[in-house]
C-alpha positions in Angstrom: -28.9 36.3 16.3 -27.9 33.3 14.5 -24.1 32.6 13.6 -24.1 31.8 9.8 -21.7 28.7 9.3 -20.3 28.1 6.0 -20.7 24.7 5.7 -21.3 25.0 1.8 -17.3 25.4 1.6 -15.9 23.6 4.3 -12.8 22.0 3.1 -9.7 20.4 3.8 -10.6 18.5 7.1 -10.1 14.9 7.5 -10.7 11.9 9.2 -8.3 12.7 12.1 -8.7 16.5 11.7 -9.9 16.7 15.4 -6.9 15.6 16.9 -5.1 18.4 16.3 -5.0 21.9 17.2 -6.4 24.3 15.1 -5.2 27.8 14.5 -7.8 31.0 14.6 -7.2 33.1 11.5 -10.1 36.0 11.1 -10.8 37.9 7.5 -11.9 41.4 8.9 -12.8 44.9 6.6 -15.3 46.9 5.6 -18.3 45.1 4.0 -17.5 44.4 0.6 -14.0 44.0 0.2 -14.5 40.7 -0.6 -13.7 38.7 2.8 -15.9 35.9 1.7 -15.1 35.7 -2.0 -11.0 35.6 -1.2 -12.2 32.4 1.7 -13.9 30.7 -0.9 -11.2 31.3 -3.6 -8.8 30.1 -1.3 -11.2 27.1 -0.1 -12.5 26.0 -3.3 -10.3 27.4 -6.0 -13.0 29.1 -8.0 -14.7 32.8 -8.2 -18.6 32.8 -8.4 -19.4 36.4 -9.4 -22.2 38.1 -7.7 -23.1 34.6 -5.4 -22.6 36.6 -1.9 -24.6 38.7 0.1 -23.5 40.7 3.3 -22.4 38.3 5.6 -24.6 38.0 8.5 -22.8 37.9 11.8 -19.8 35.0 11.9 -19.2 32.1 9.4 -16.0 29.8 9.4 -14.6 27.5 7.3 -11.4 24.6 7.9 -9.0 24.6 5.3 -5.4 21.9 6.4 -2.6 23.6 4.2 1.0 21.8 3.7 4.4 24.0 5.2 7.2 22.5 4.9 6.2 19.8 5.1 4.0 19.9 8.0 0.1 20.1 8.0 -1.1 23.2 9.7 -4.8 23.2 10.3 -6.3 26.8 10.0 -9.9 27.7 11.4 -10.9 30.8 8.8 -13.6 32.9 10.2 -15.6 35.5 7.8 -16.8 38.0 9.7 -19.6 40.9 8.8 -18.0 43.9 8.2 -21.4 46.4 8.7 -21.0 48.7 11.8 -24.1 46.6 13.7 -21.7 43.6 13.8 -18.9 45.1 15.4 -19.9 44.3 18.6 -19.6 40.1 17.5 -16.7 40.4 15.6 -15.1 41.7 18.9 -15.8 38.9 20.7 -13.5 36.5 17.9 -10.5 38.6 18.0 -9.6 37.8 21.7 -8.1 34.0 20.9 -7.5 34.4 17.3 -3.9 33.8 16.4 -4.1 36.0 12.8 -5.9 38.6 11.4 -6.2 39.3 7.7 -7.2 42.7 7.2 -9.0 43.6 4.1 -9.8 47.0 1.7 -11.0 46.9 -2.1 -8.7 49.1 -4.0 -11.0 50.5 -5.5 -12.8 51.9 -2.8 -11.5 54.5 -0.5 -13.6 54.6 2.2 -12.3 51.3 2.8 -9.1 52.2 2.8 -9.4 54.9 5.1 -11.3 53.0 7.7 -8.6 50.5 8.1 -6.7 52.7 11.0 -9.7 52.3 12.8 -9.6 48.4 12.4 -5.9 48.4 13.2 -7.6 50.6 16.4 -9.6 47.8 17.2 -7.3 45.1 16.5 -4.8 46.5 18.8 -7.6 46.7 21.8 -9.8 43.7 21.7 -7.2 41.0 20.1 -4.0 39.1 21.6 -0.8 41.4 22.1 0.8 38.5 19.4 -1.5 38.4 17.0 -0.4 37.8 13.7 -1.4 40.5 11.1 -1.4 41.1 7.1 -2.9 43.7 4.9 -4.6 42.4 1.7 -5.7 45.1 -0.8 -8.0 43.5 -2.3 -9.4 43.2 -6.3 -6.3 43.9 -7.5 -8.0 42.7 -11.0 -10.1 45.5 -11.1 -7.1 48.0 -12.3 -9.3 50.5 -14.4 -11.4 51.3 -11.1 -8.2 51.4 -8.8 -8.3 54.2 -6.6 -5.7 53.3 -3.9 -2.0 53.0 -5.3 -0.2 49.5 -4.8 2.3 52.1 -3.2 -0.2 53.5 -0.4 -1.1 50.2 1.4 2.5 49.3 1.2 3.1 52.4 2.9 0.2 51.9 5.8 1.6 49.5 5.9 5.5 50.0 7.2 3.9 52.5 9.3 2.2 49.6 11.3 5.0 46.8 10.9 2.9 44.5 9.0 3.2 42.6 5.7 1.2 43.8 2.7 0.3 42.4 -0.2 -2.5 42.7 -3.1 -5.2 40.3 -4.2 -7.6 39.0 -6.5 -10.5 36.9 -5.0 -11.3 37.0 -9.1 -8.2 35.3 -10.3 -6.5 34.1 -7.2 -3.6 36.6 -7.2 -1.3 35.9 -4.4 -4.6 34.6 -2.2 -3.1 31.3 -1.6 0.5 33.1 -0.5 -1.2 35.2 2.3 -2.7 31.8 3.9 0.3 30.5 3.7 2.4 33.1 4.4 0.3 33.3 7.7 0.6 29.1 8.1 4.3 29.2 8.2 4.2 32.0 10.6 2.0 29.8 12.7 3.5 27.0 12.1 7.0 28.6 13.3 5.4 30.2 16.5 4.4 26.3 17.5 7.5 24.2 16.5 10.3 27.0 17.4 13.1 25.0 18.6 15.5 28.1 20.5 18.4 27.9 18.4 16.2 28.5 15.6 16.7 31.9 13.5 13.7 34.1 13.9 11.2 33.9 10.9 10.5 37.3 9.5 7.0 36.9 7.9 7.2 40.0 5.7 10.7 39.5 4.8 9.0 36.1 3.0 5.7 38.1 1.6 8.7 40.2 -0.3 10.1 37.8 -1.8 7.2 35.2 -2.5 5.0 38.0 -4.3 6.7 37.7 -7.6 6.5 33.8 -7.6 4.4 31.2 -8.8 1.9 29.5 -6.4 3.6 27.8 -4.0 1.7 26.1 -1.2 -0.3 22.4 -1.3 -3.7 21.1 0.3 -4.6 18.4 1.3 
């Protein structure tokens, strides 16, 4: 089966791009939530209703974001969500360093499938991984079927930020990337009398702010 690379939006990587480590970050859910249109949002900074099919297998993209001053250089890999490309997906979790986990909110199935994500999350990837929760289409309100106050809930249970999003309008998609760069970004440069970086603790109290984070 061929890998489907996404070289229609690759983005942010220059001329001495190679010479620096990148960081694995994989979009996972159920197919449909809208792994590829949130990527593209967050790549390009645009919406383009109705241009994506299933993803087939694996596509990435590079994106180089700005924290703090530093450039962090994150490798963003779409993966299929459909039940035959499980098996693949598997296979990219071992040596990726985040995970953004996706459900639409206004479907429930995809909601309820996202314990067995976590399930698989927990077996196949790194002990370390880094991992957020997206609900996803947060602009869609009138078909919302999953409360704000459920994911959040999911998502204490499993220790891992939360946030909503909008693939549509960009709602807070640039503040999980770069919630998830700084985190990164901390793990790599931690000097040891450094205060521990608490990545939800930031999600909290980012969520209510403008957009925040540069490209380069």
């Amino acid at each position: 089966m061929d890998l489907q690379r996404l070289d229609s939006y690759q983005g942010g990587a220059g001329p001495d791009f190679h010479e620096h480590v990148l960081h694995k970050t994989i979009l996972v859910g159920d197919s449909g939530v809208g792994k590829t249109s949130l990527l593209v949002q967050f790549d390009q900074g645009k919406f383009v209703p109705g241009s994506f099919s299933a993803t087939v297998g694996i596509g990435f993209t590079n994106k180089v974001v700005t924290v703090d001053g530093v450039r962090v250089k994150l490798q963003i890999w779409d993966t299929a969500g459909q039940e035959r490309f499980r098996s693949v997906t598997h296979a990219y979790y071992r040596d990726a360093q985040a995970l953004l986990l996706l459900y639409d909110i206004t479907n429930k199935s995809s909601f309820d499938n996202i314990r067995a994500w976590l399930t698989e999350i927990h077996e196949y990837a790194q002990r370390d991984v880094v991992i957020m929760l997206l609900g996803n289409k947060a602009d869609v309100s009138t078909e919302r079927v999953i409360r704000s106050e459920d994911g959040e809930m999911l998502a204490r249970e499993y220790g891992v930020p939360f946030m909503e999003t909008s693939a549509k309008t960009g709602m807070n998609v640039e503040l999980a990337f770069l919630a998830i760069a700084k985190e990164l970004k901390y793990r790599a440069r931690r000097q040891a009398d450094e205060p521990s970086f608490q990545i939800r603790d930031y999600v909290e109290s980012q969520k209510k702010r403008p957009s925040c984070c540069s490209f380069l």
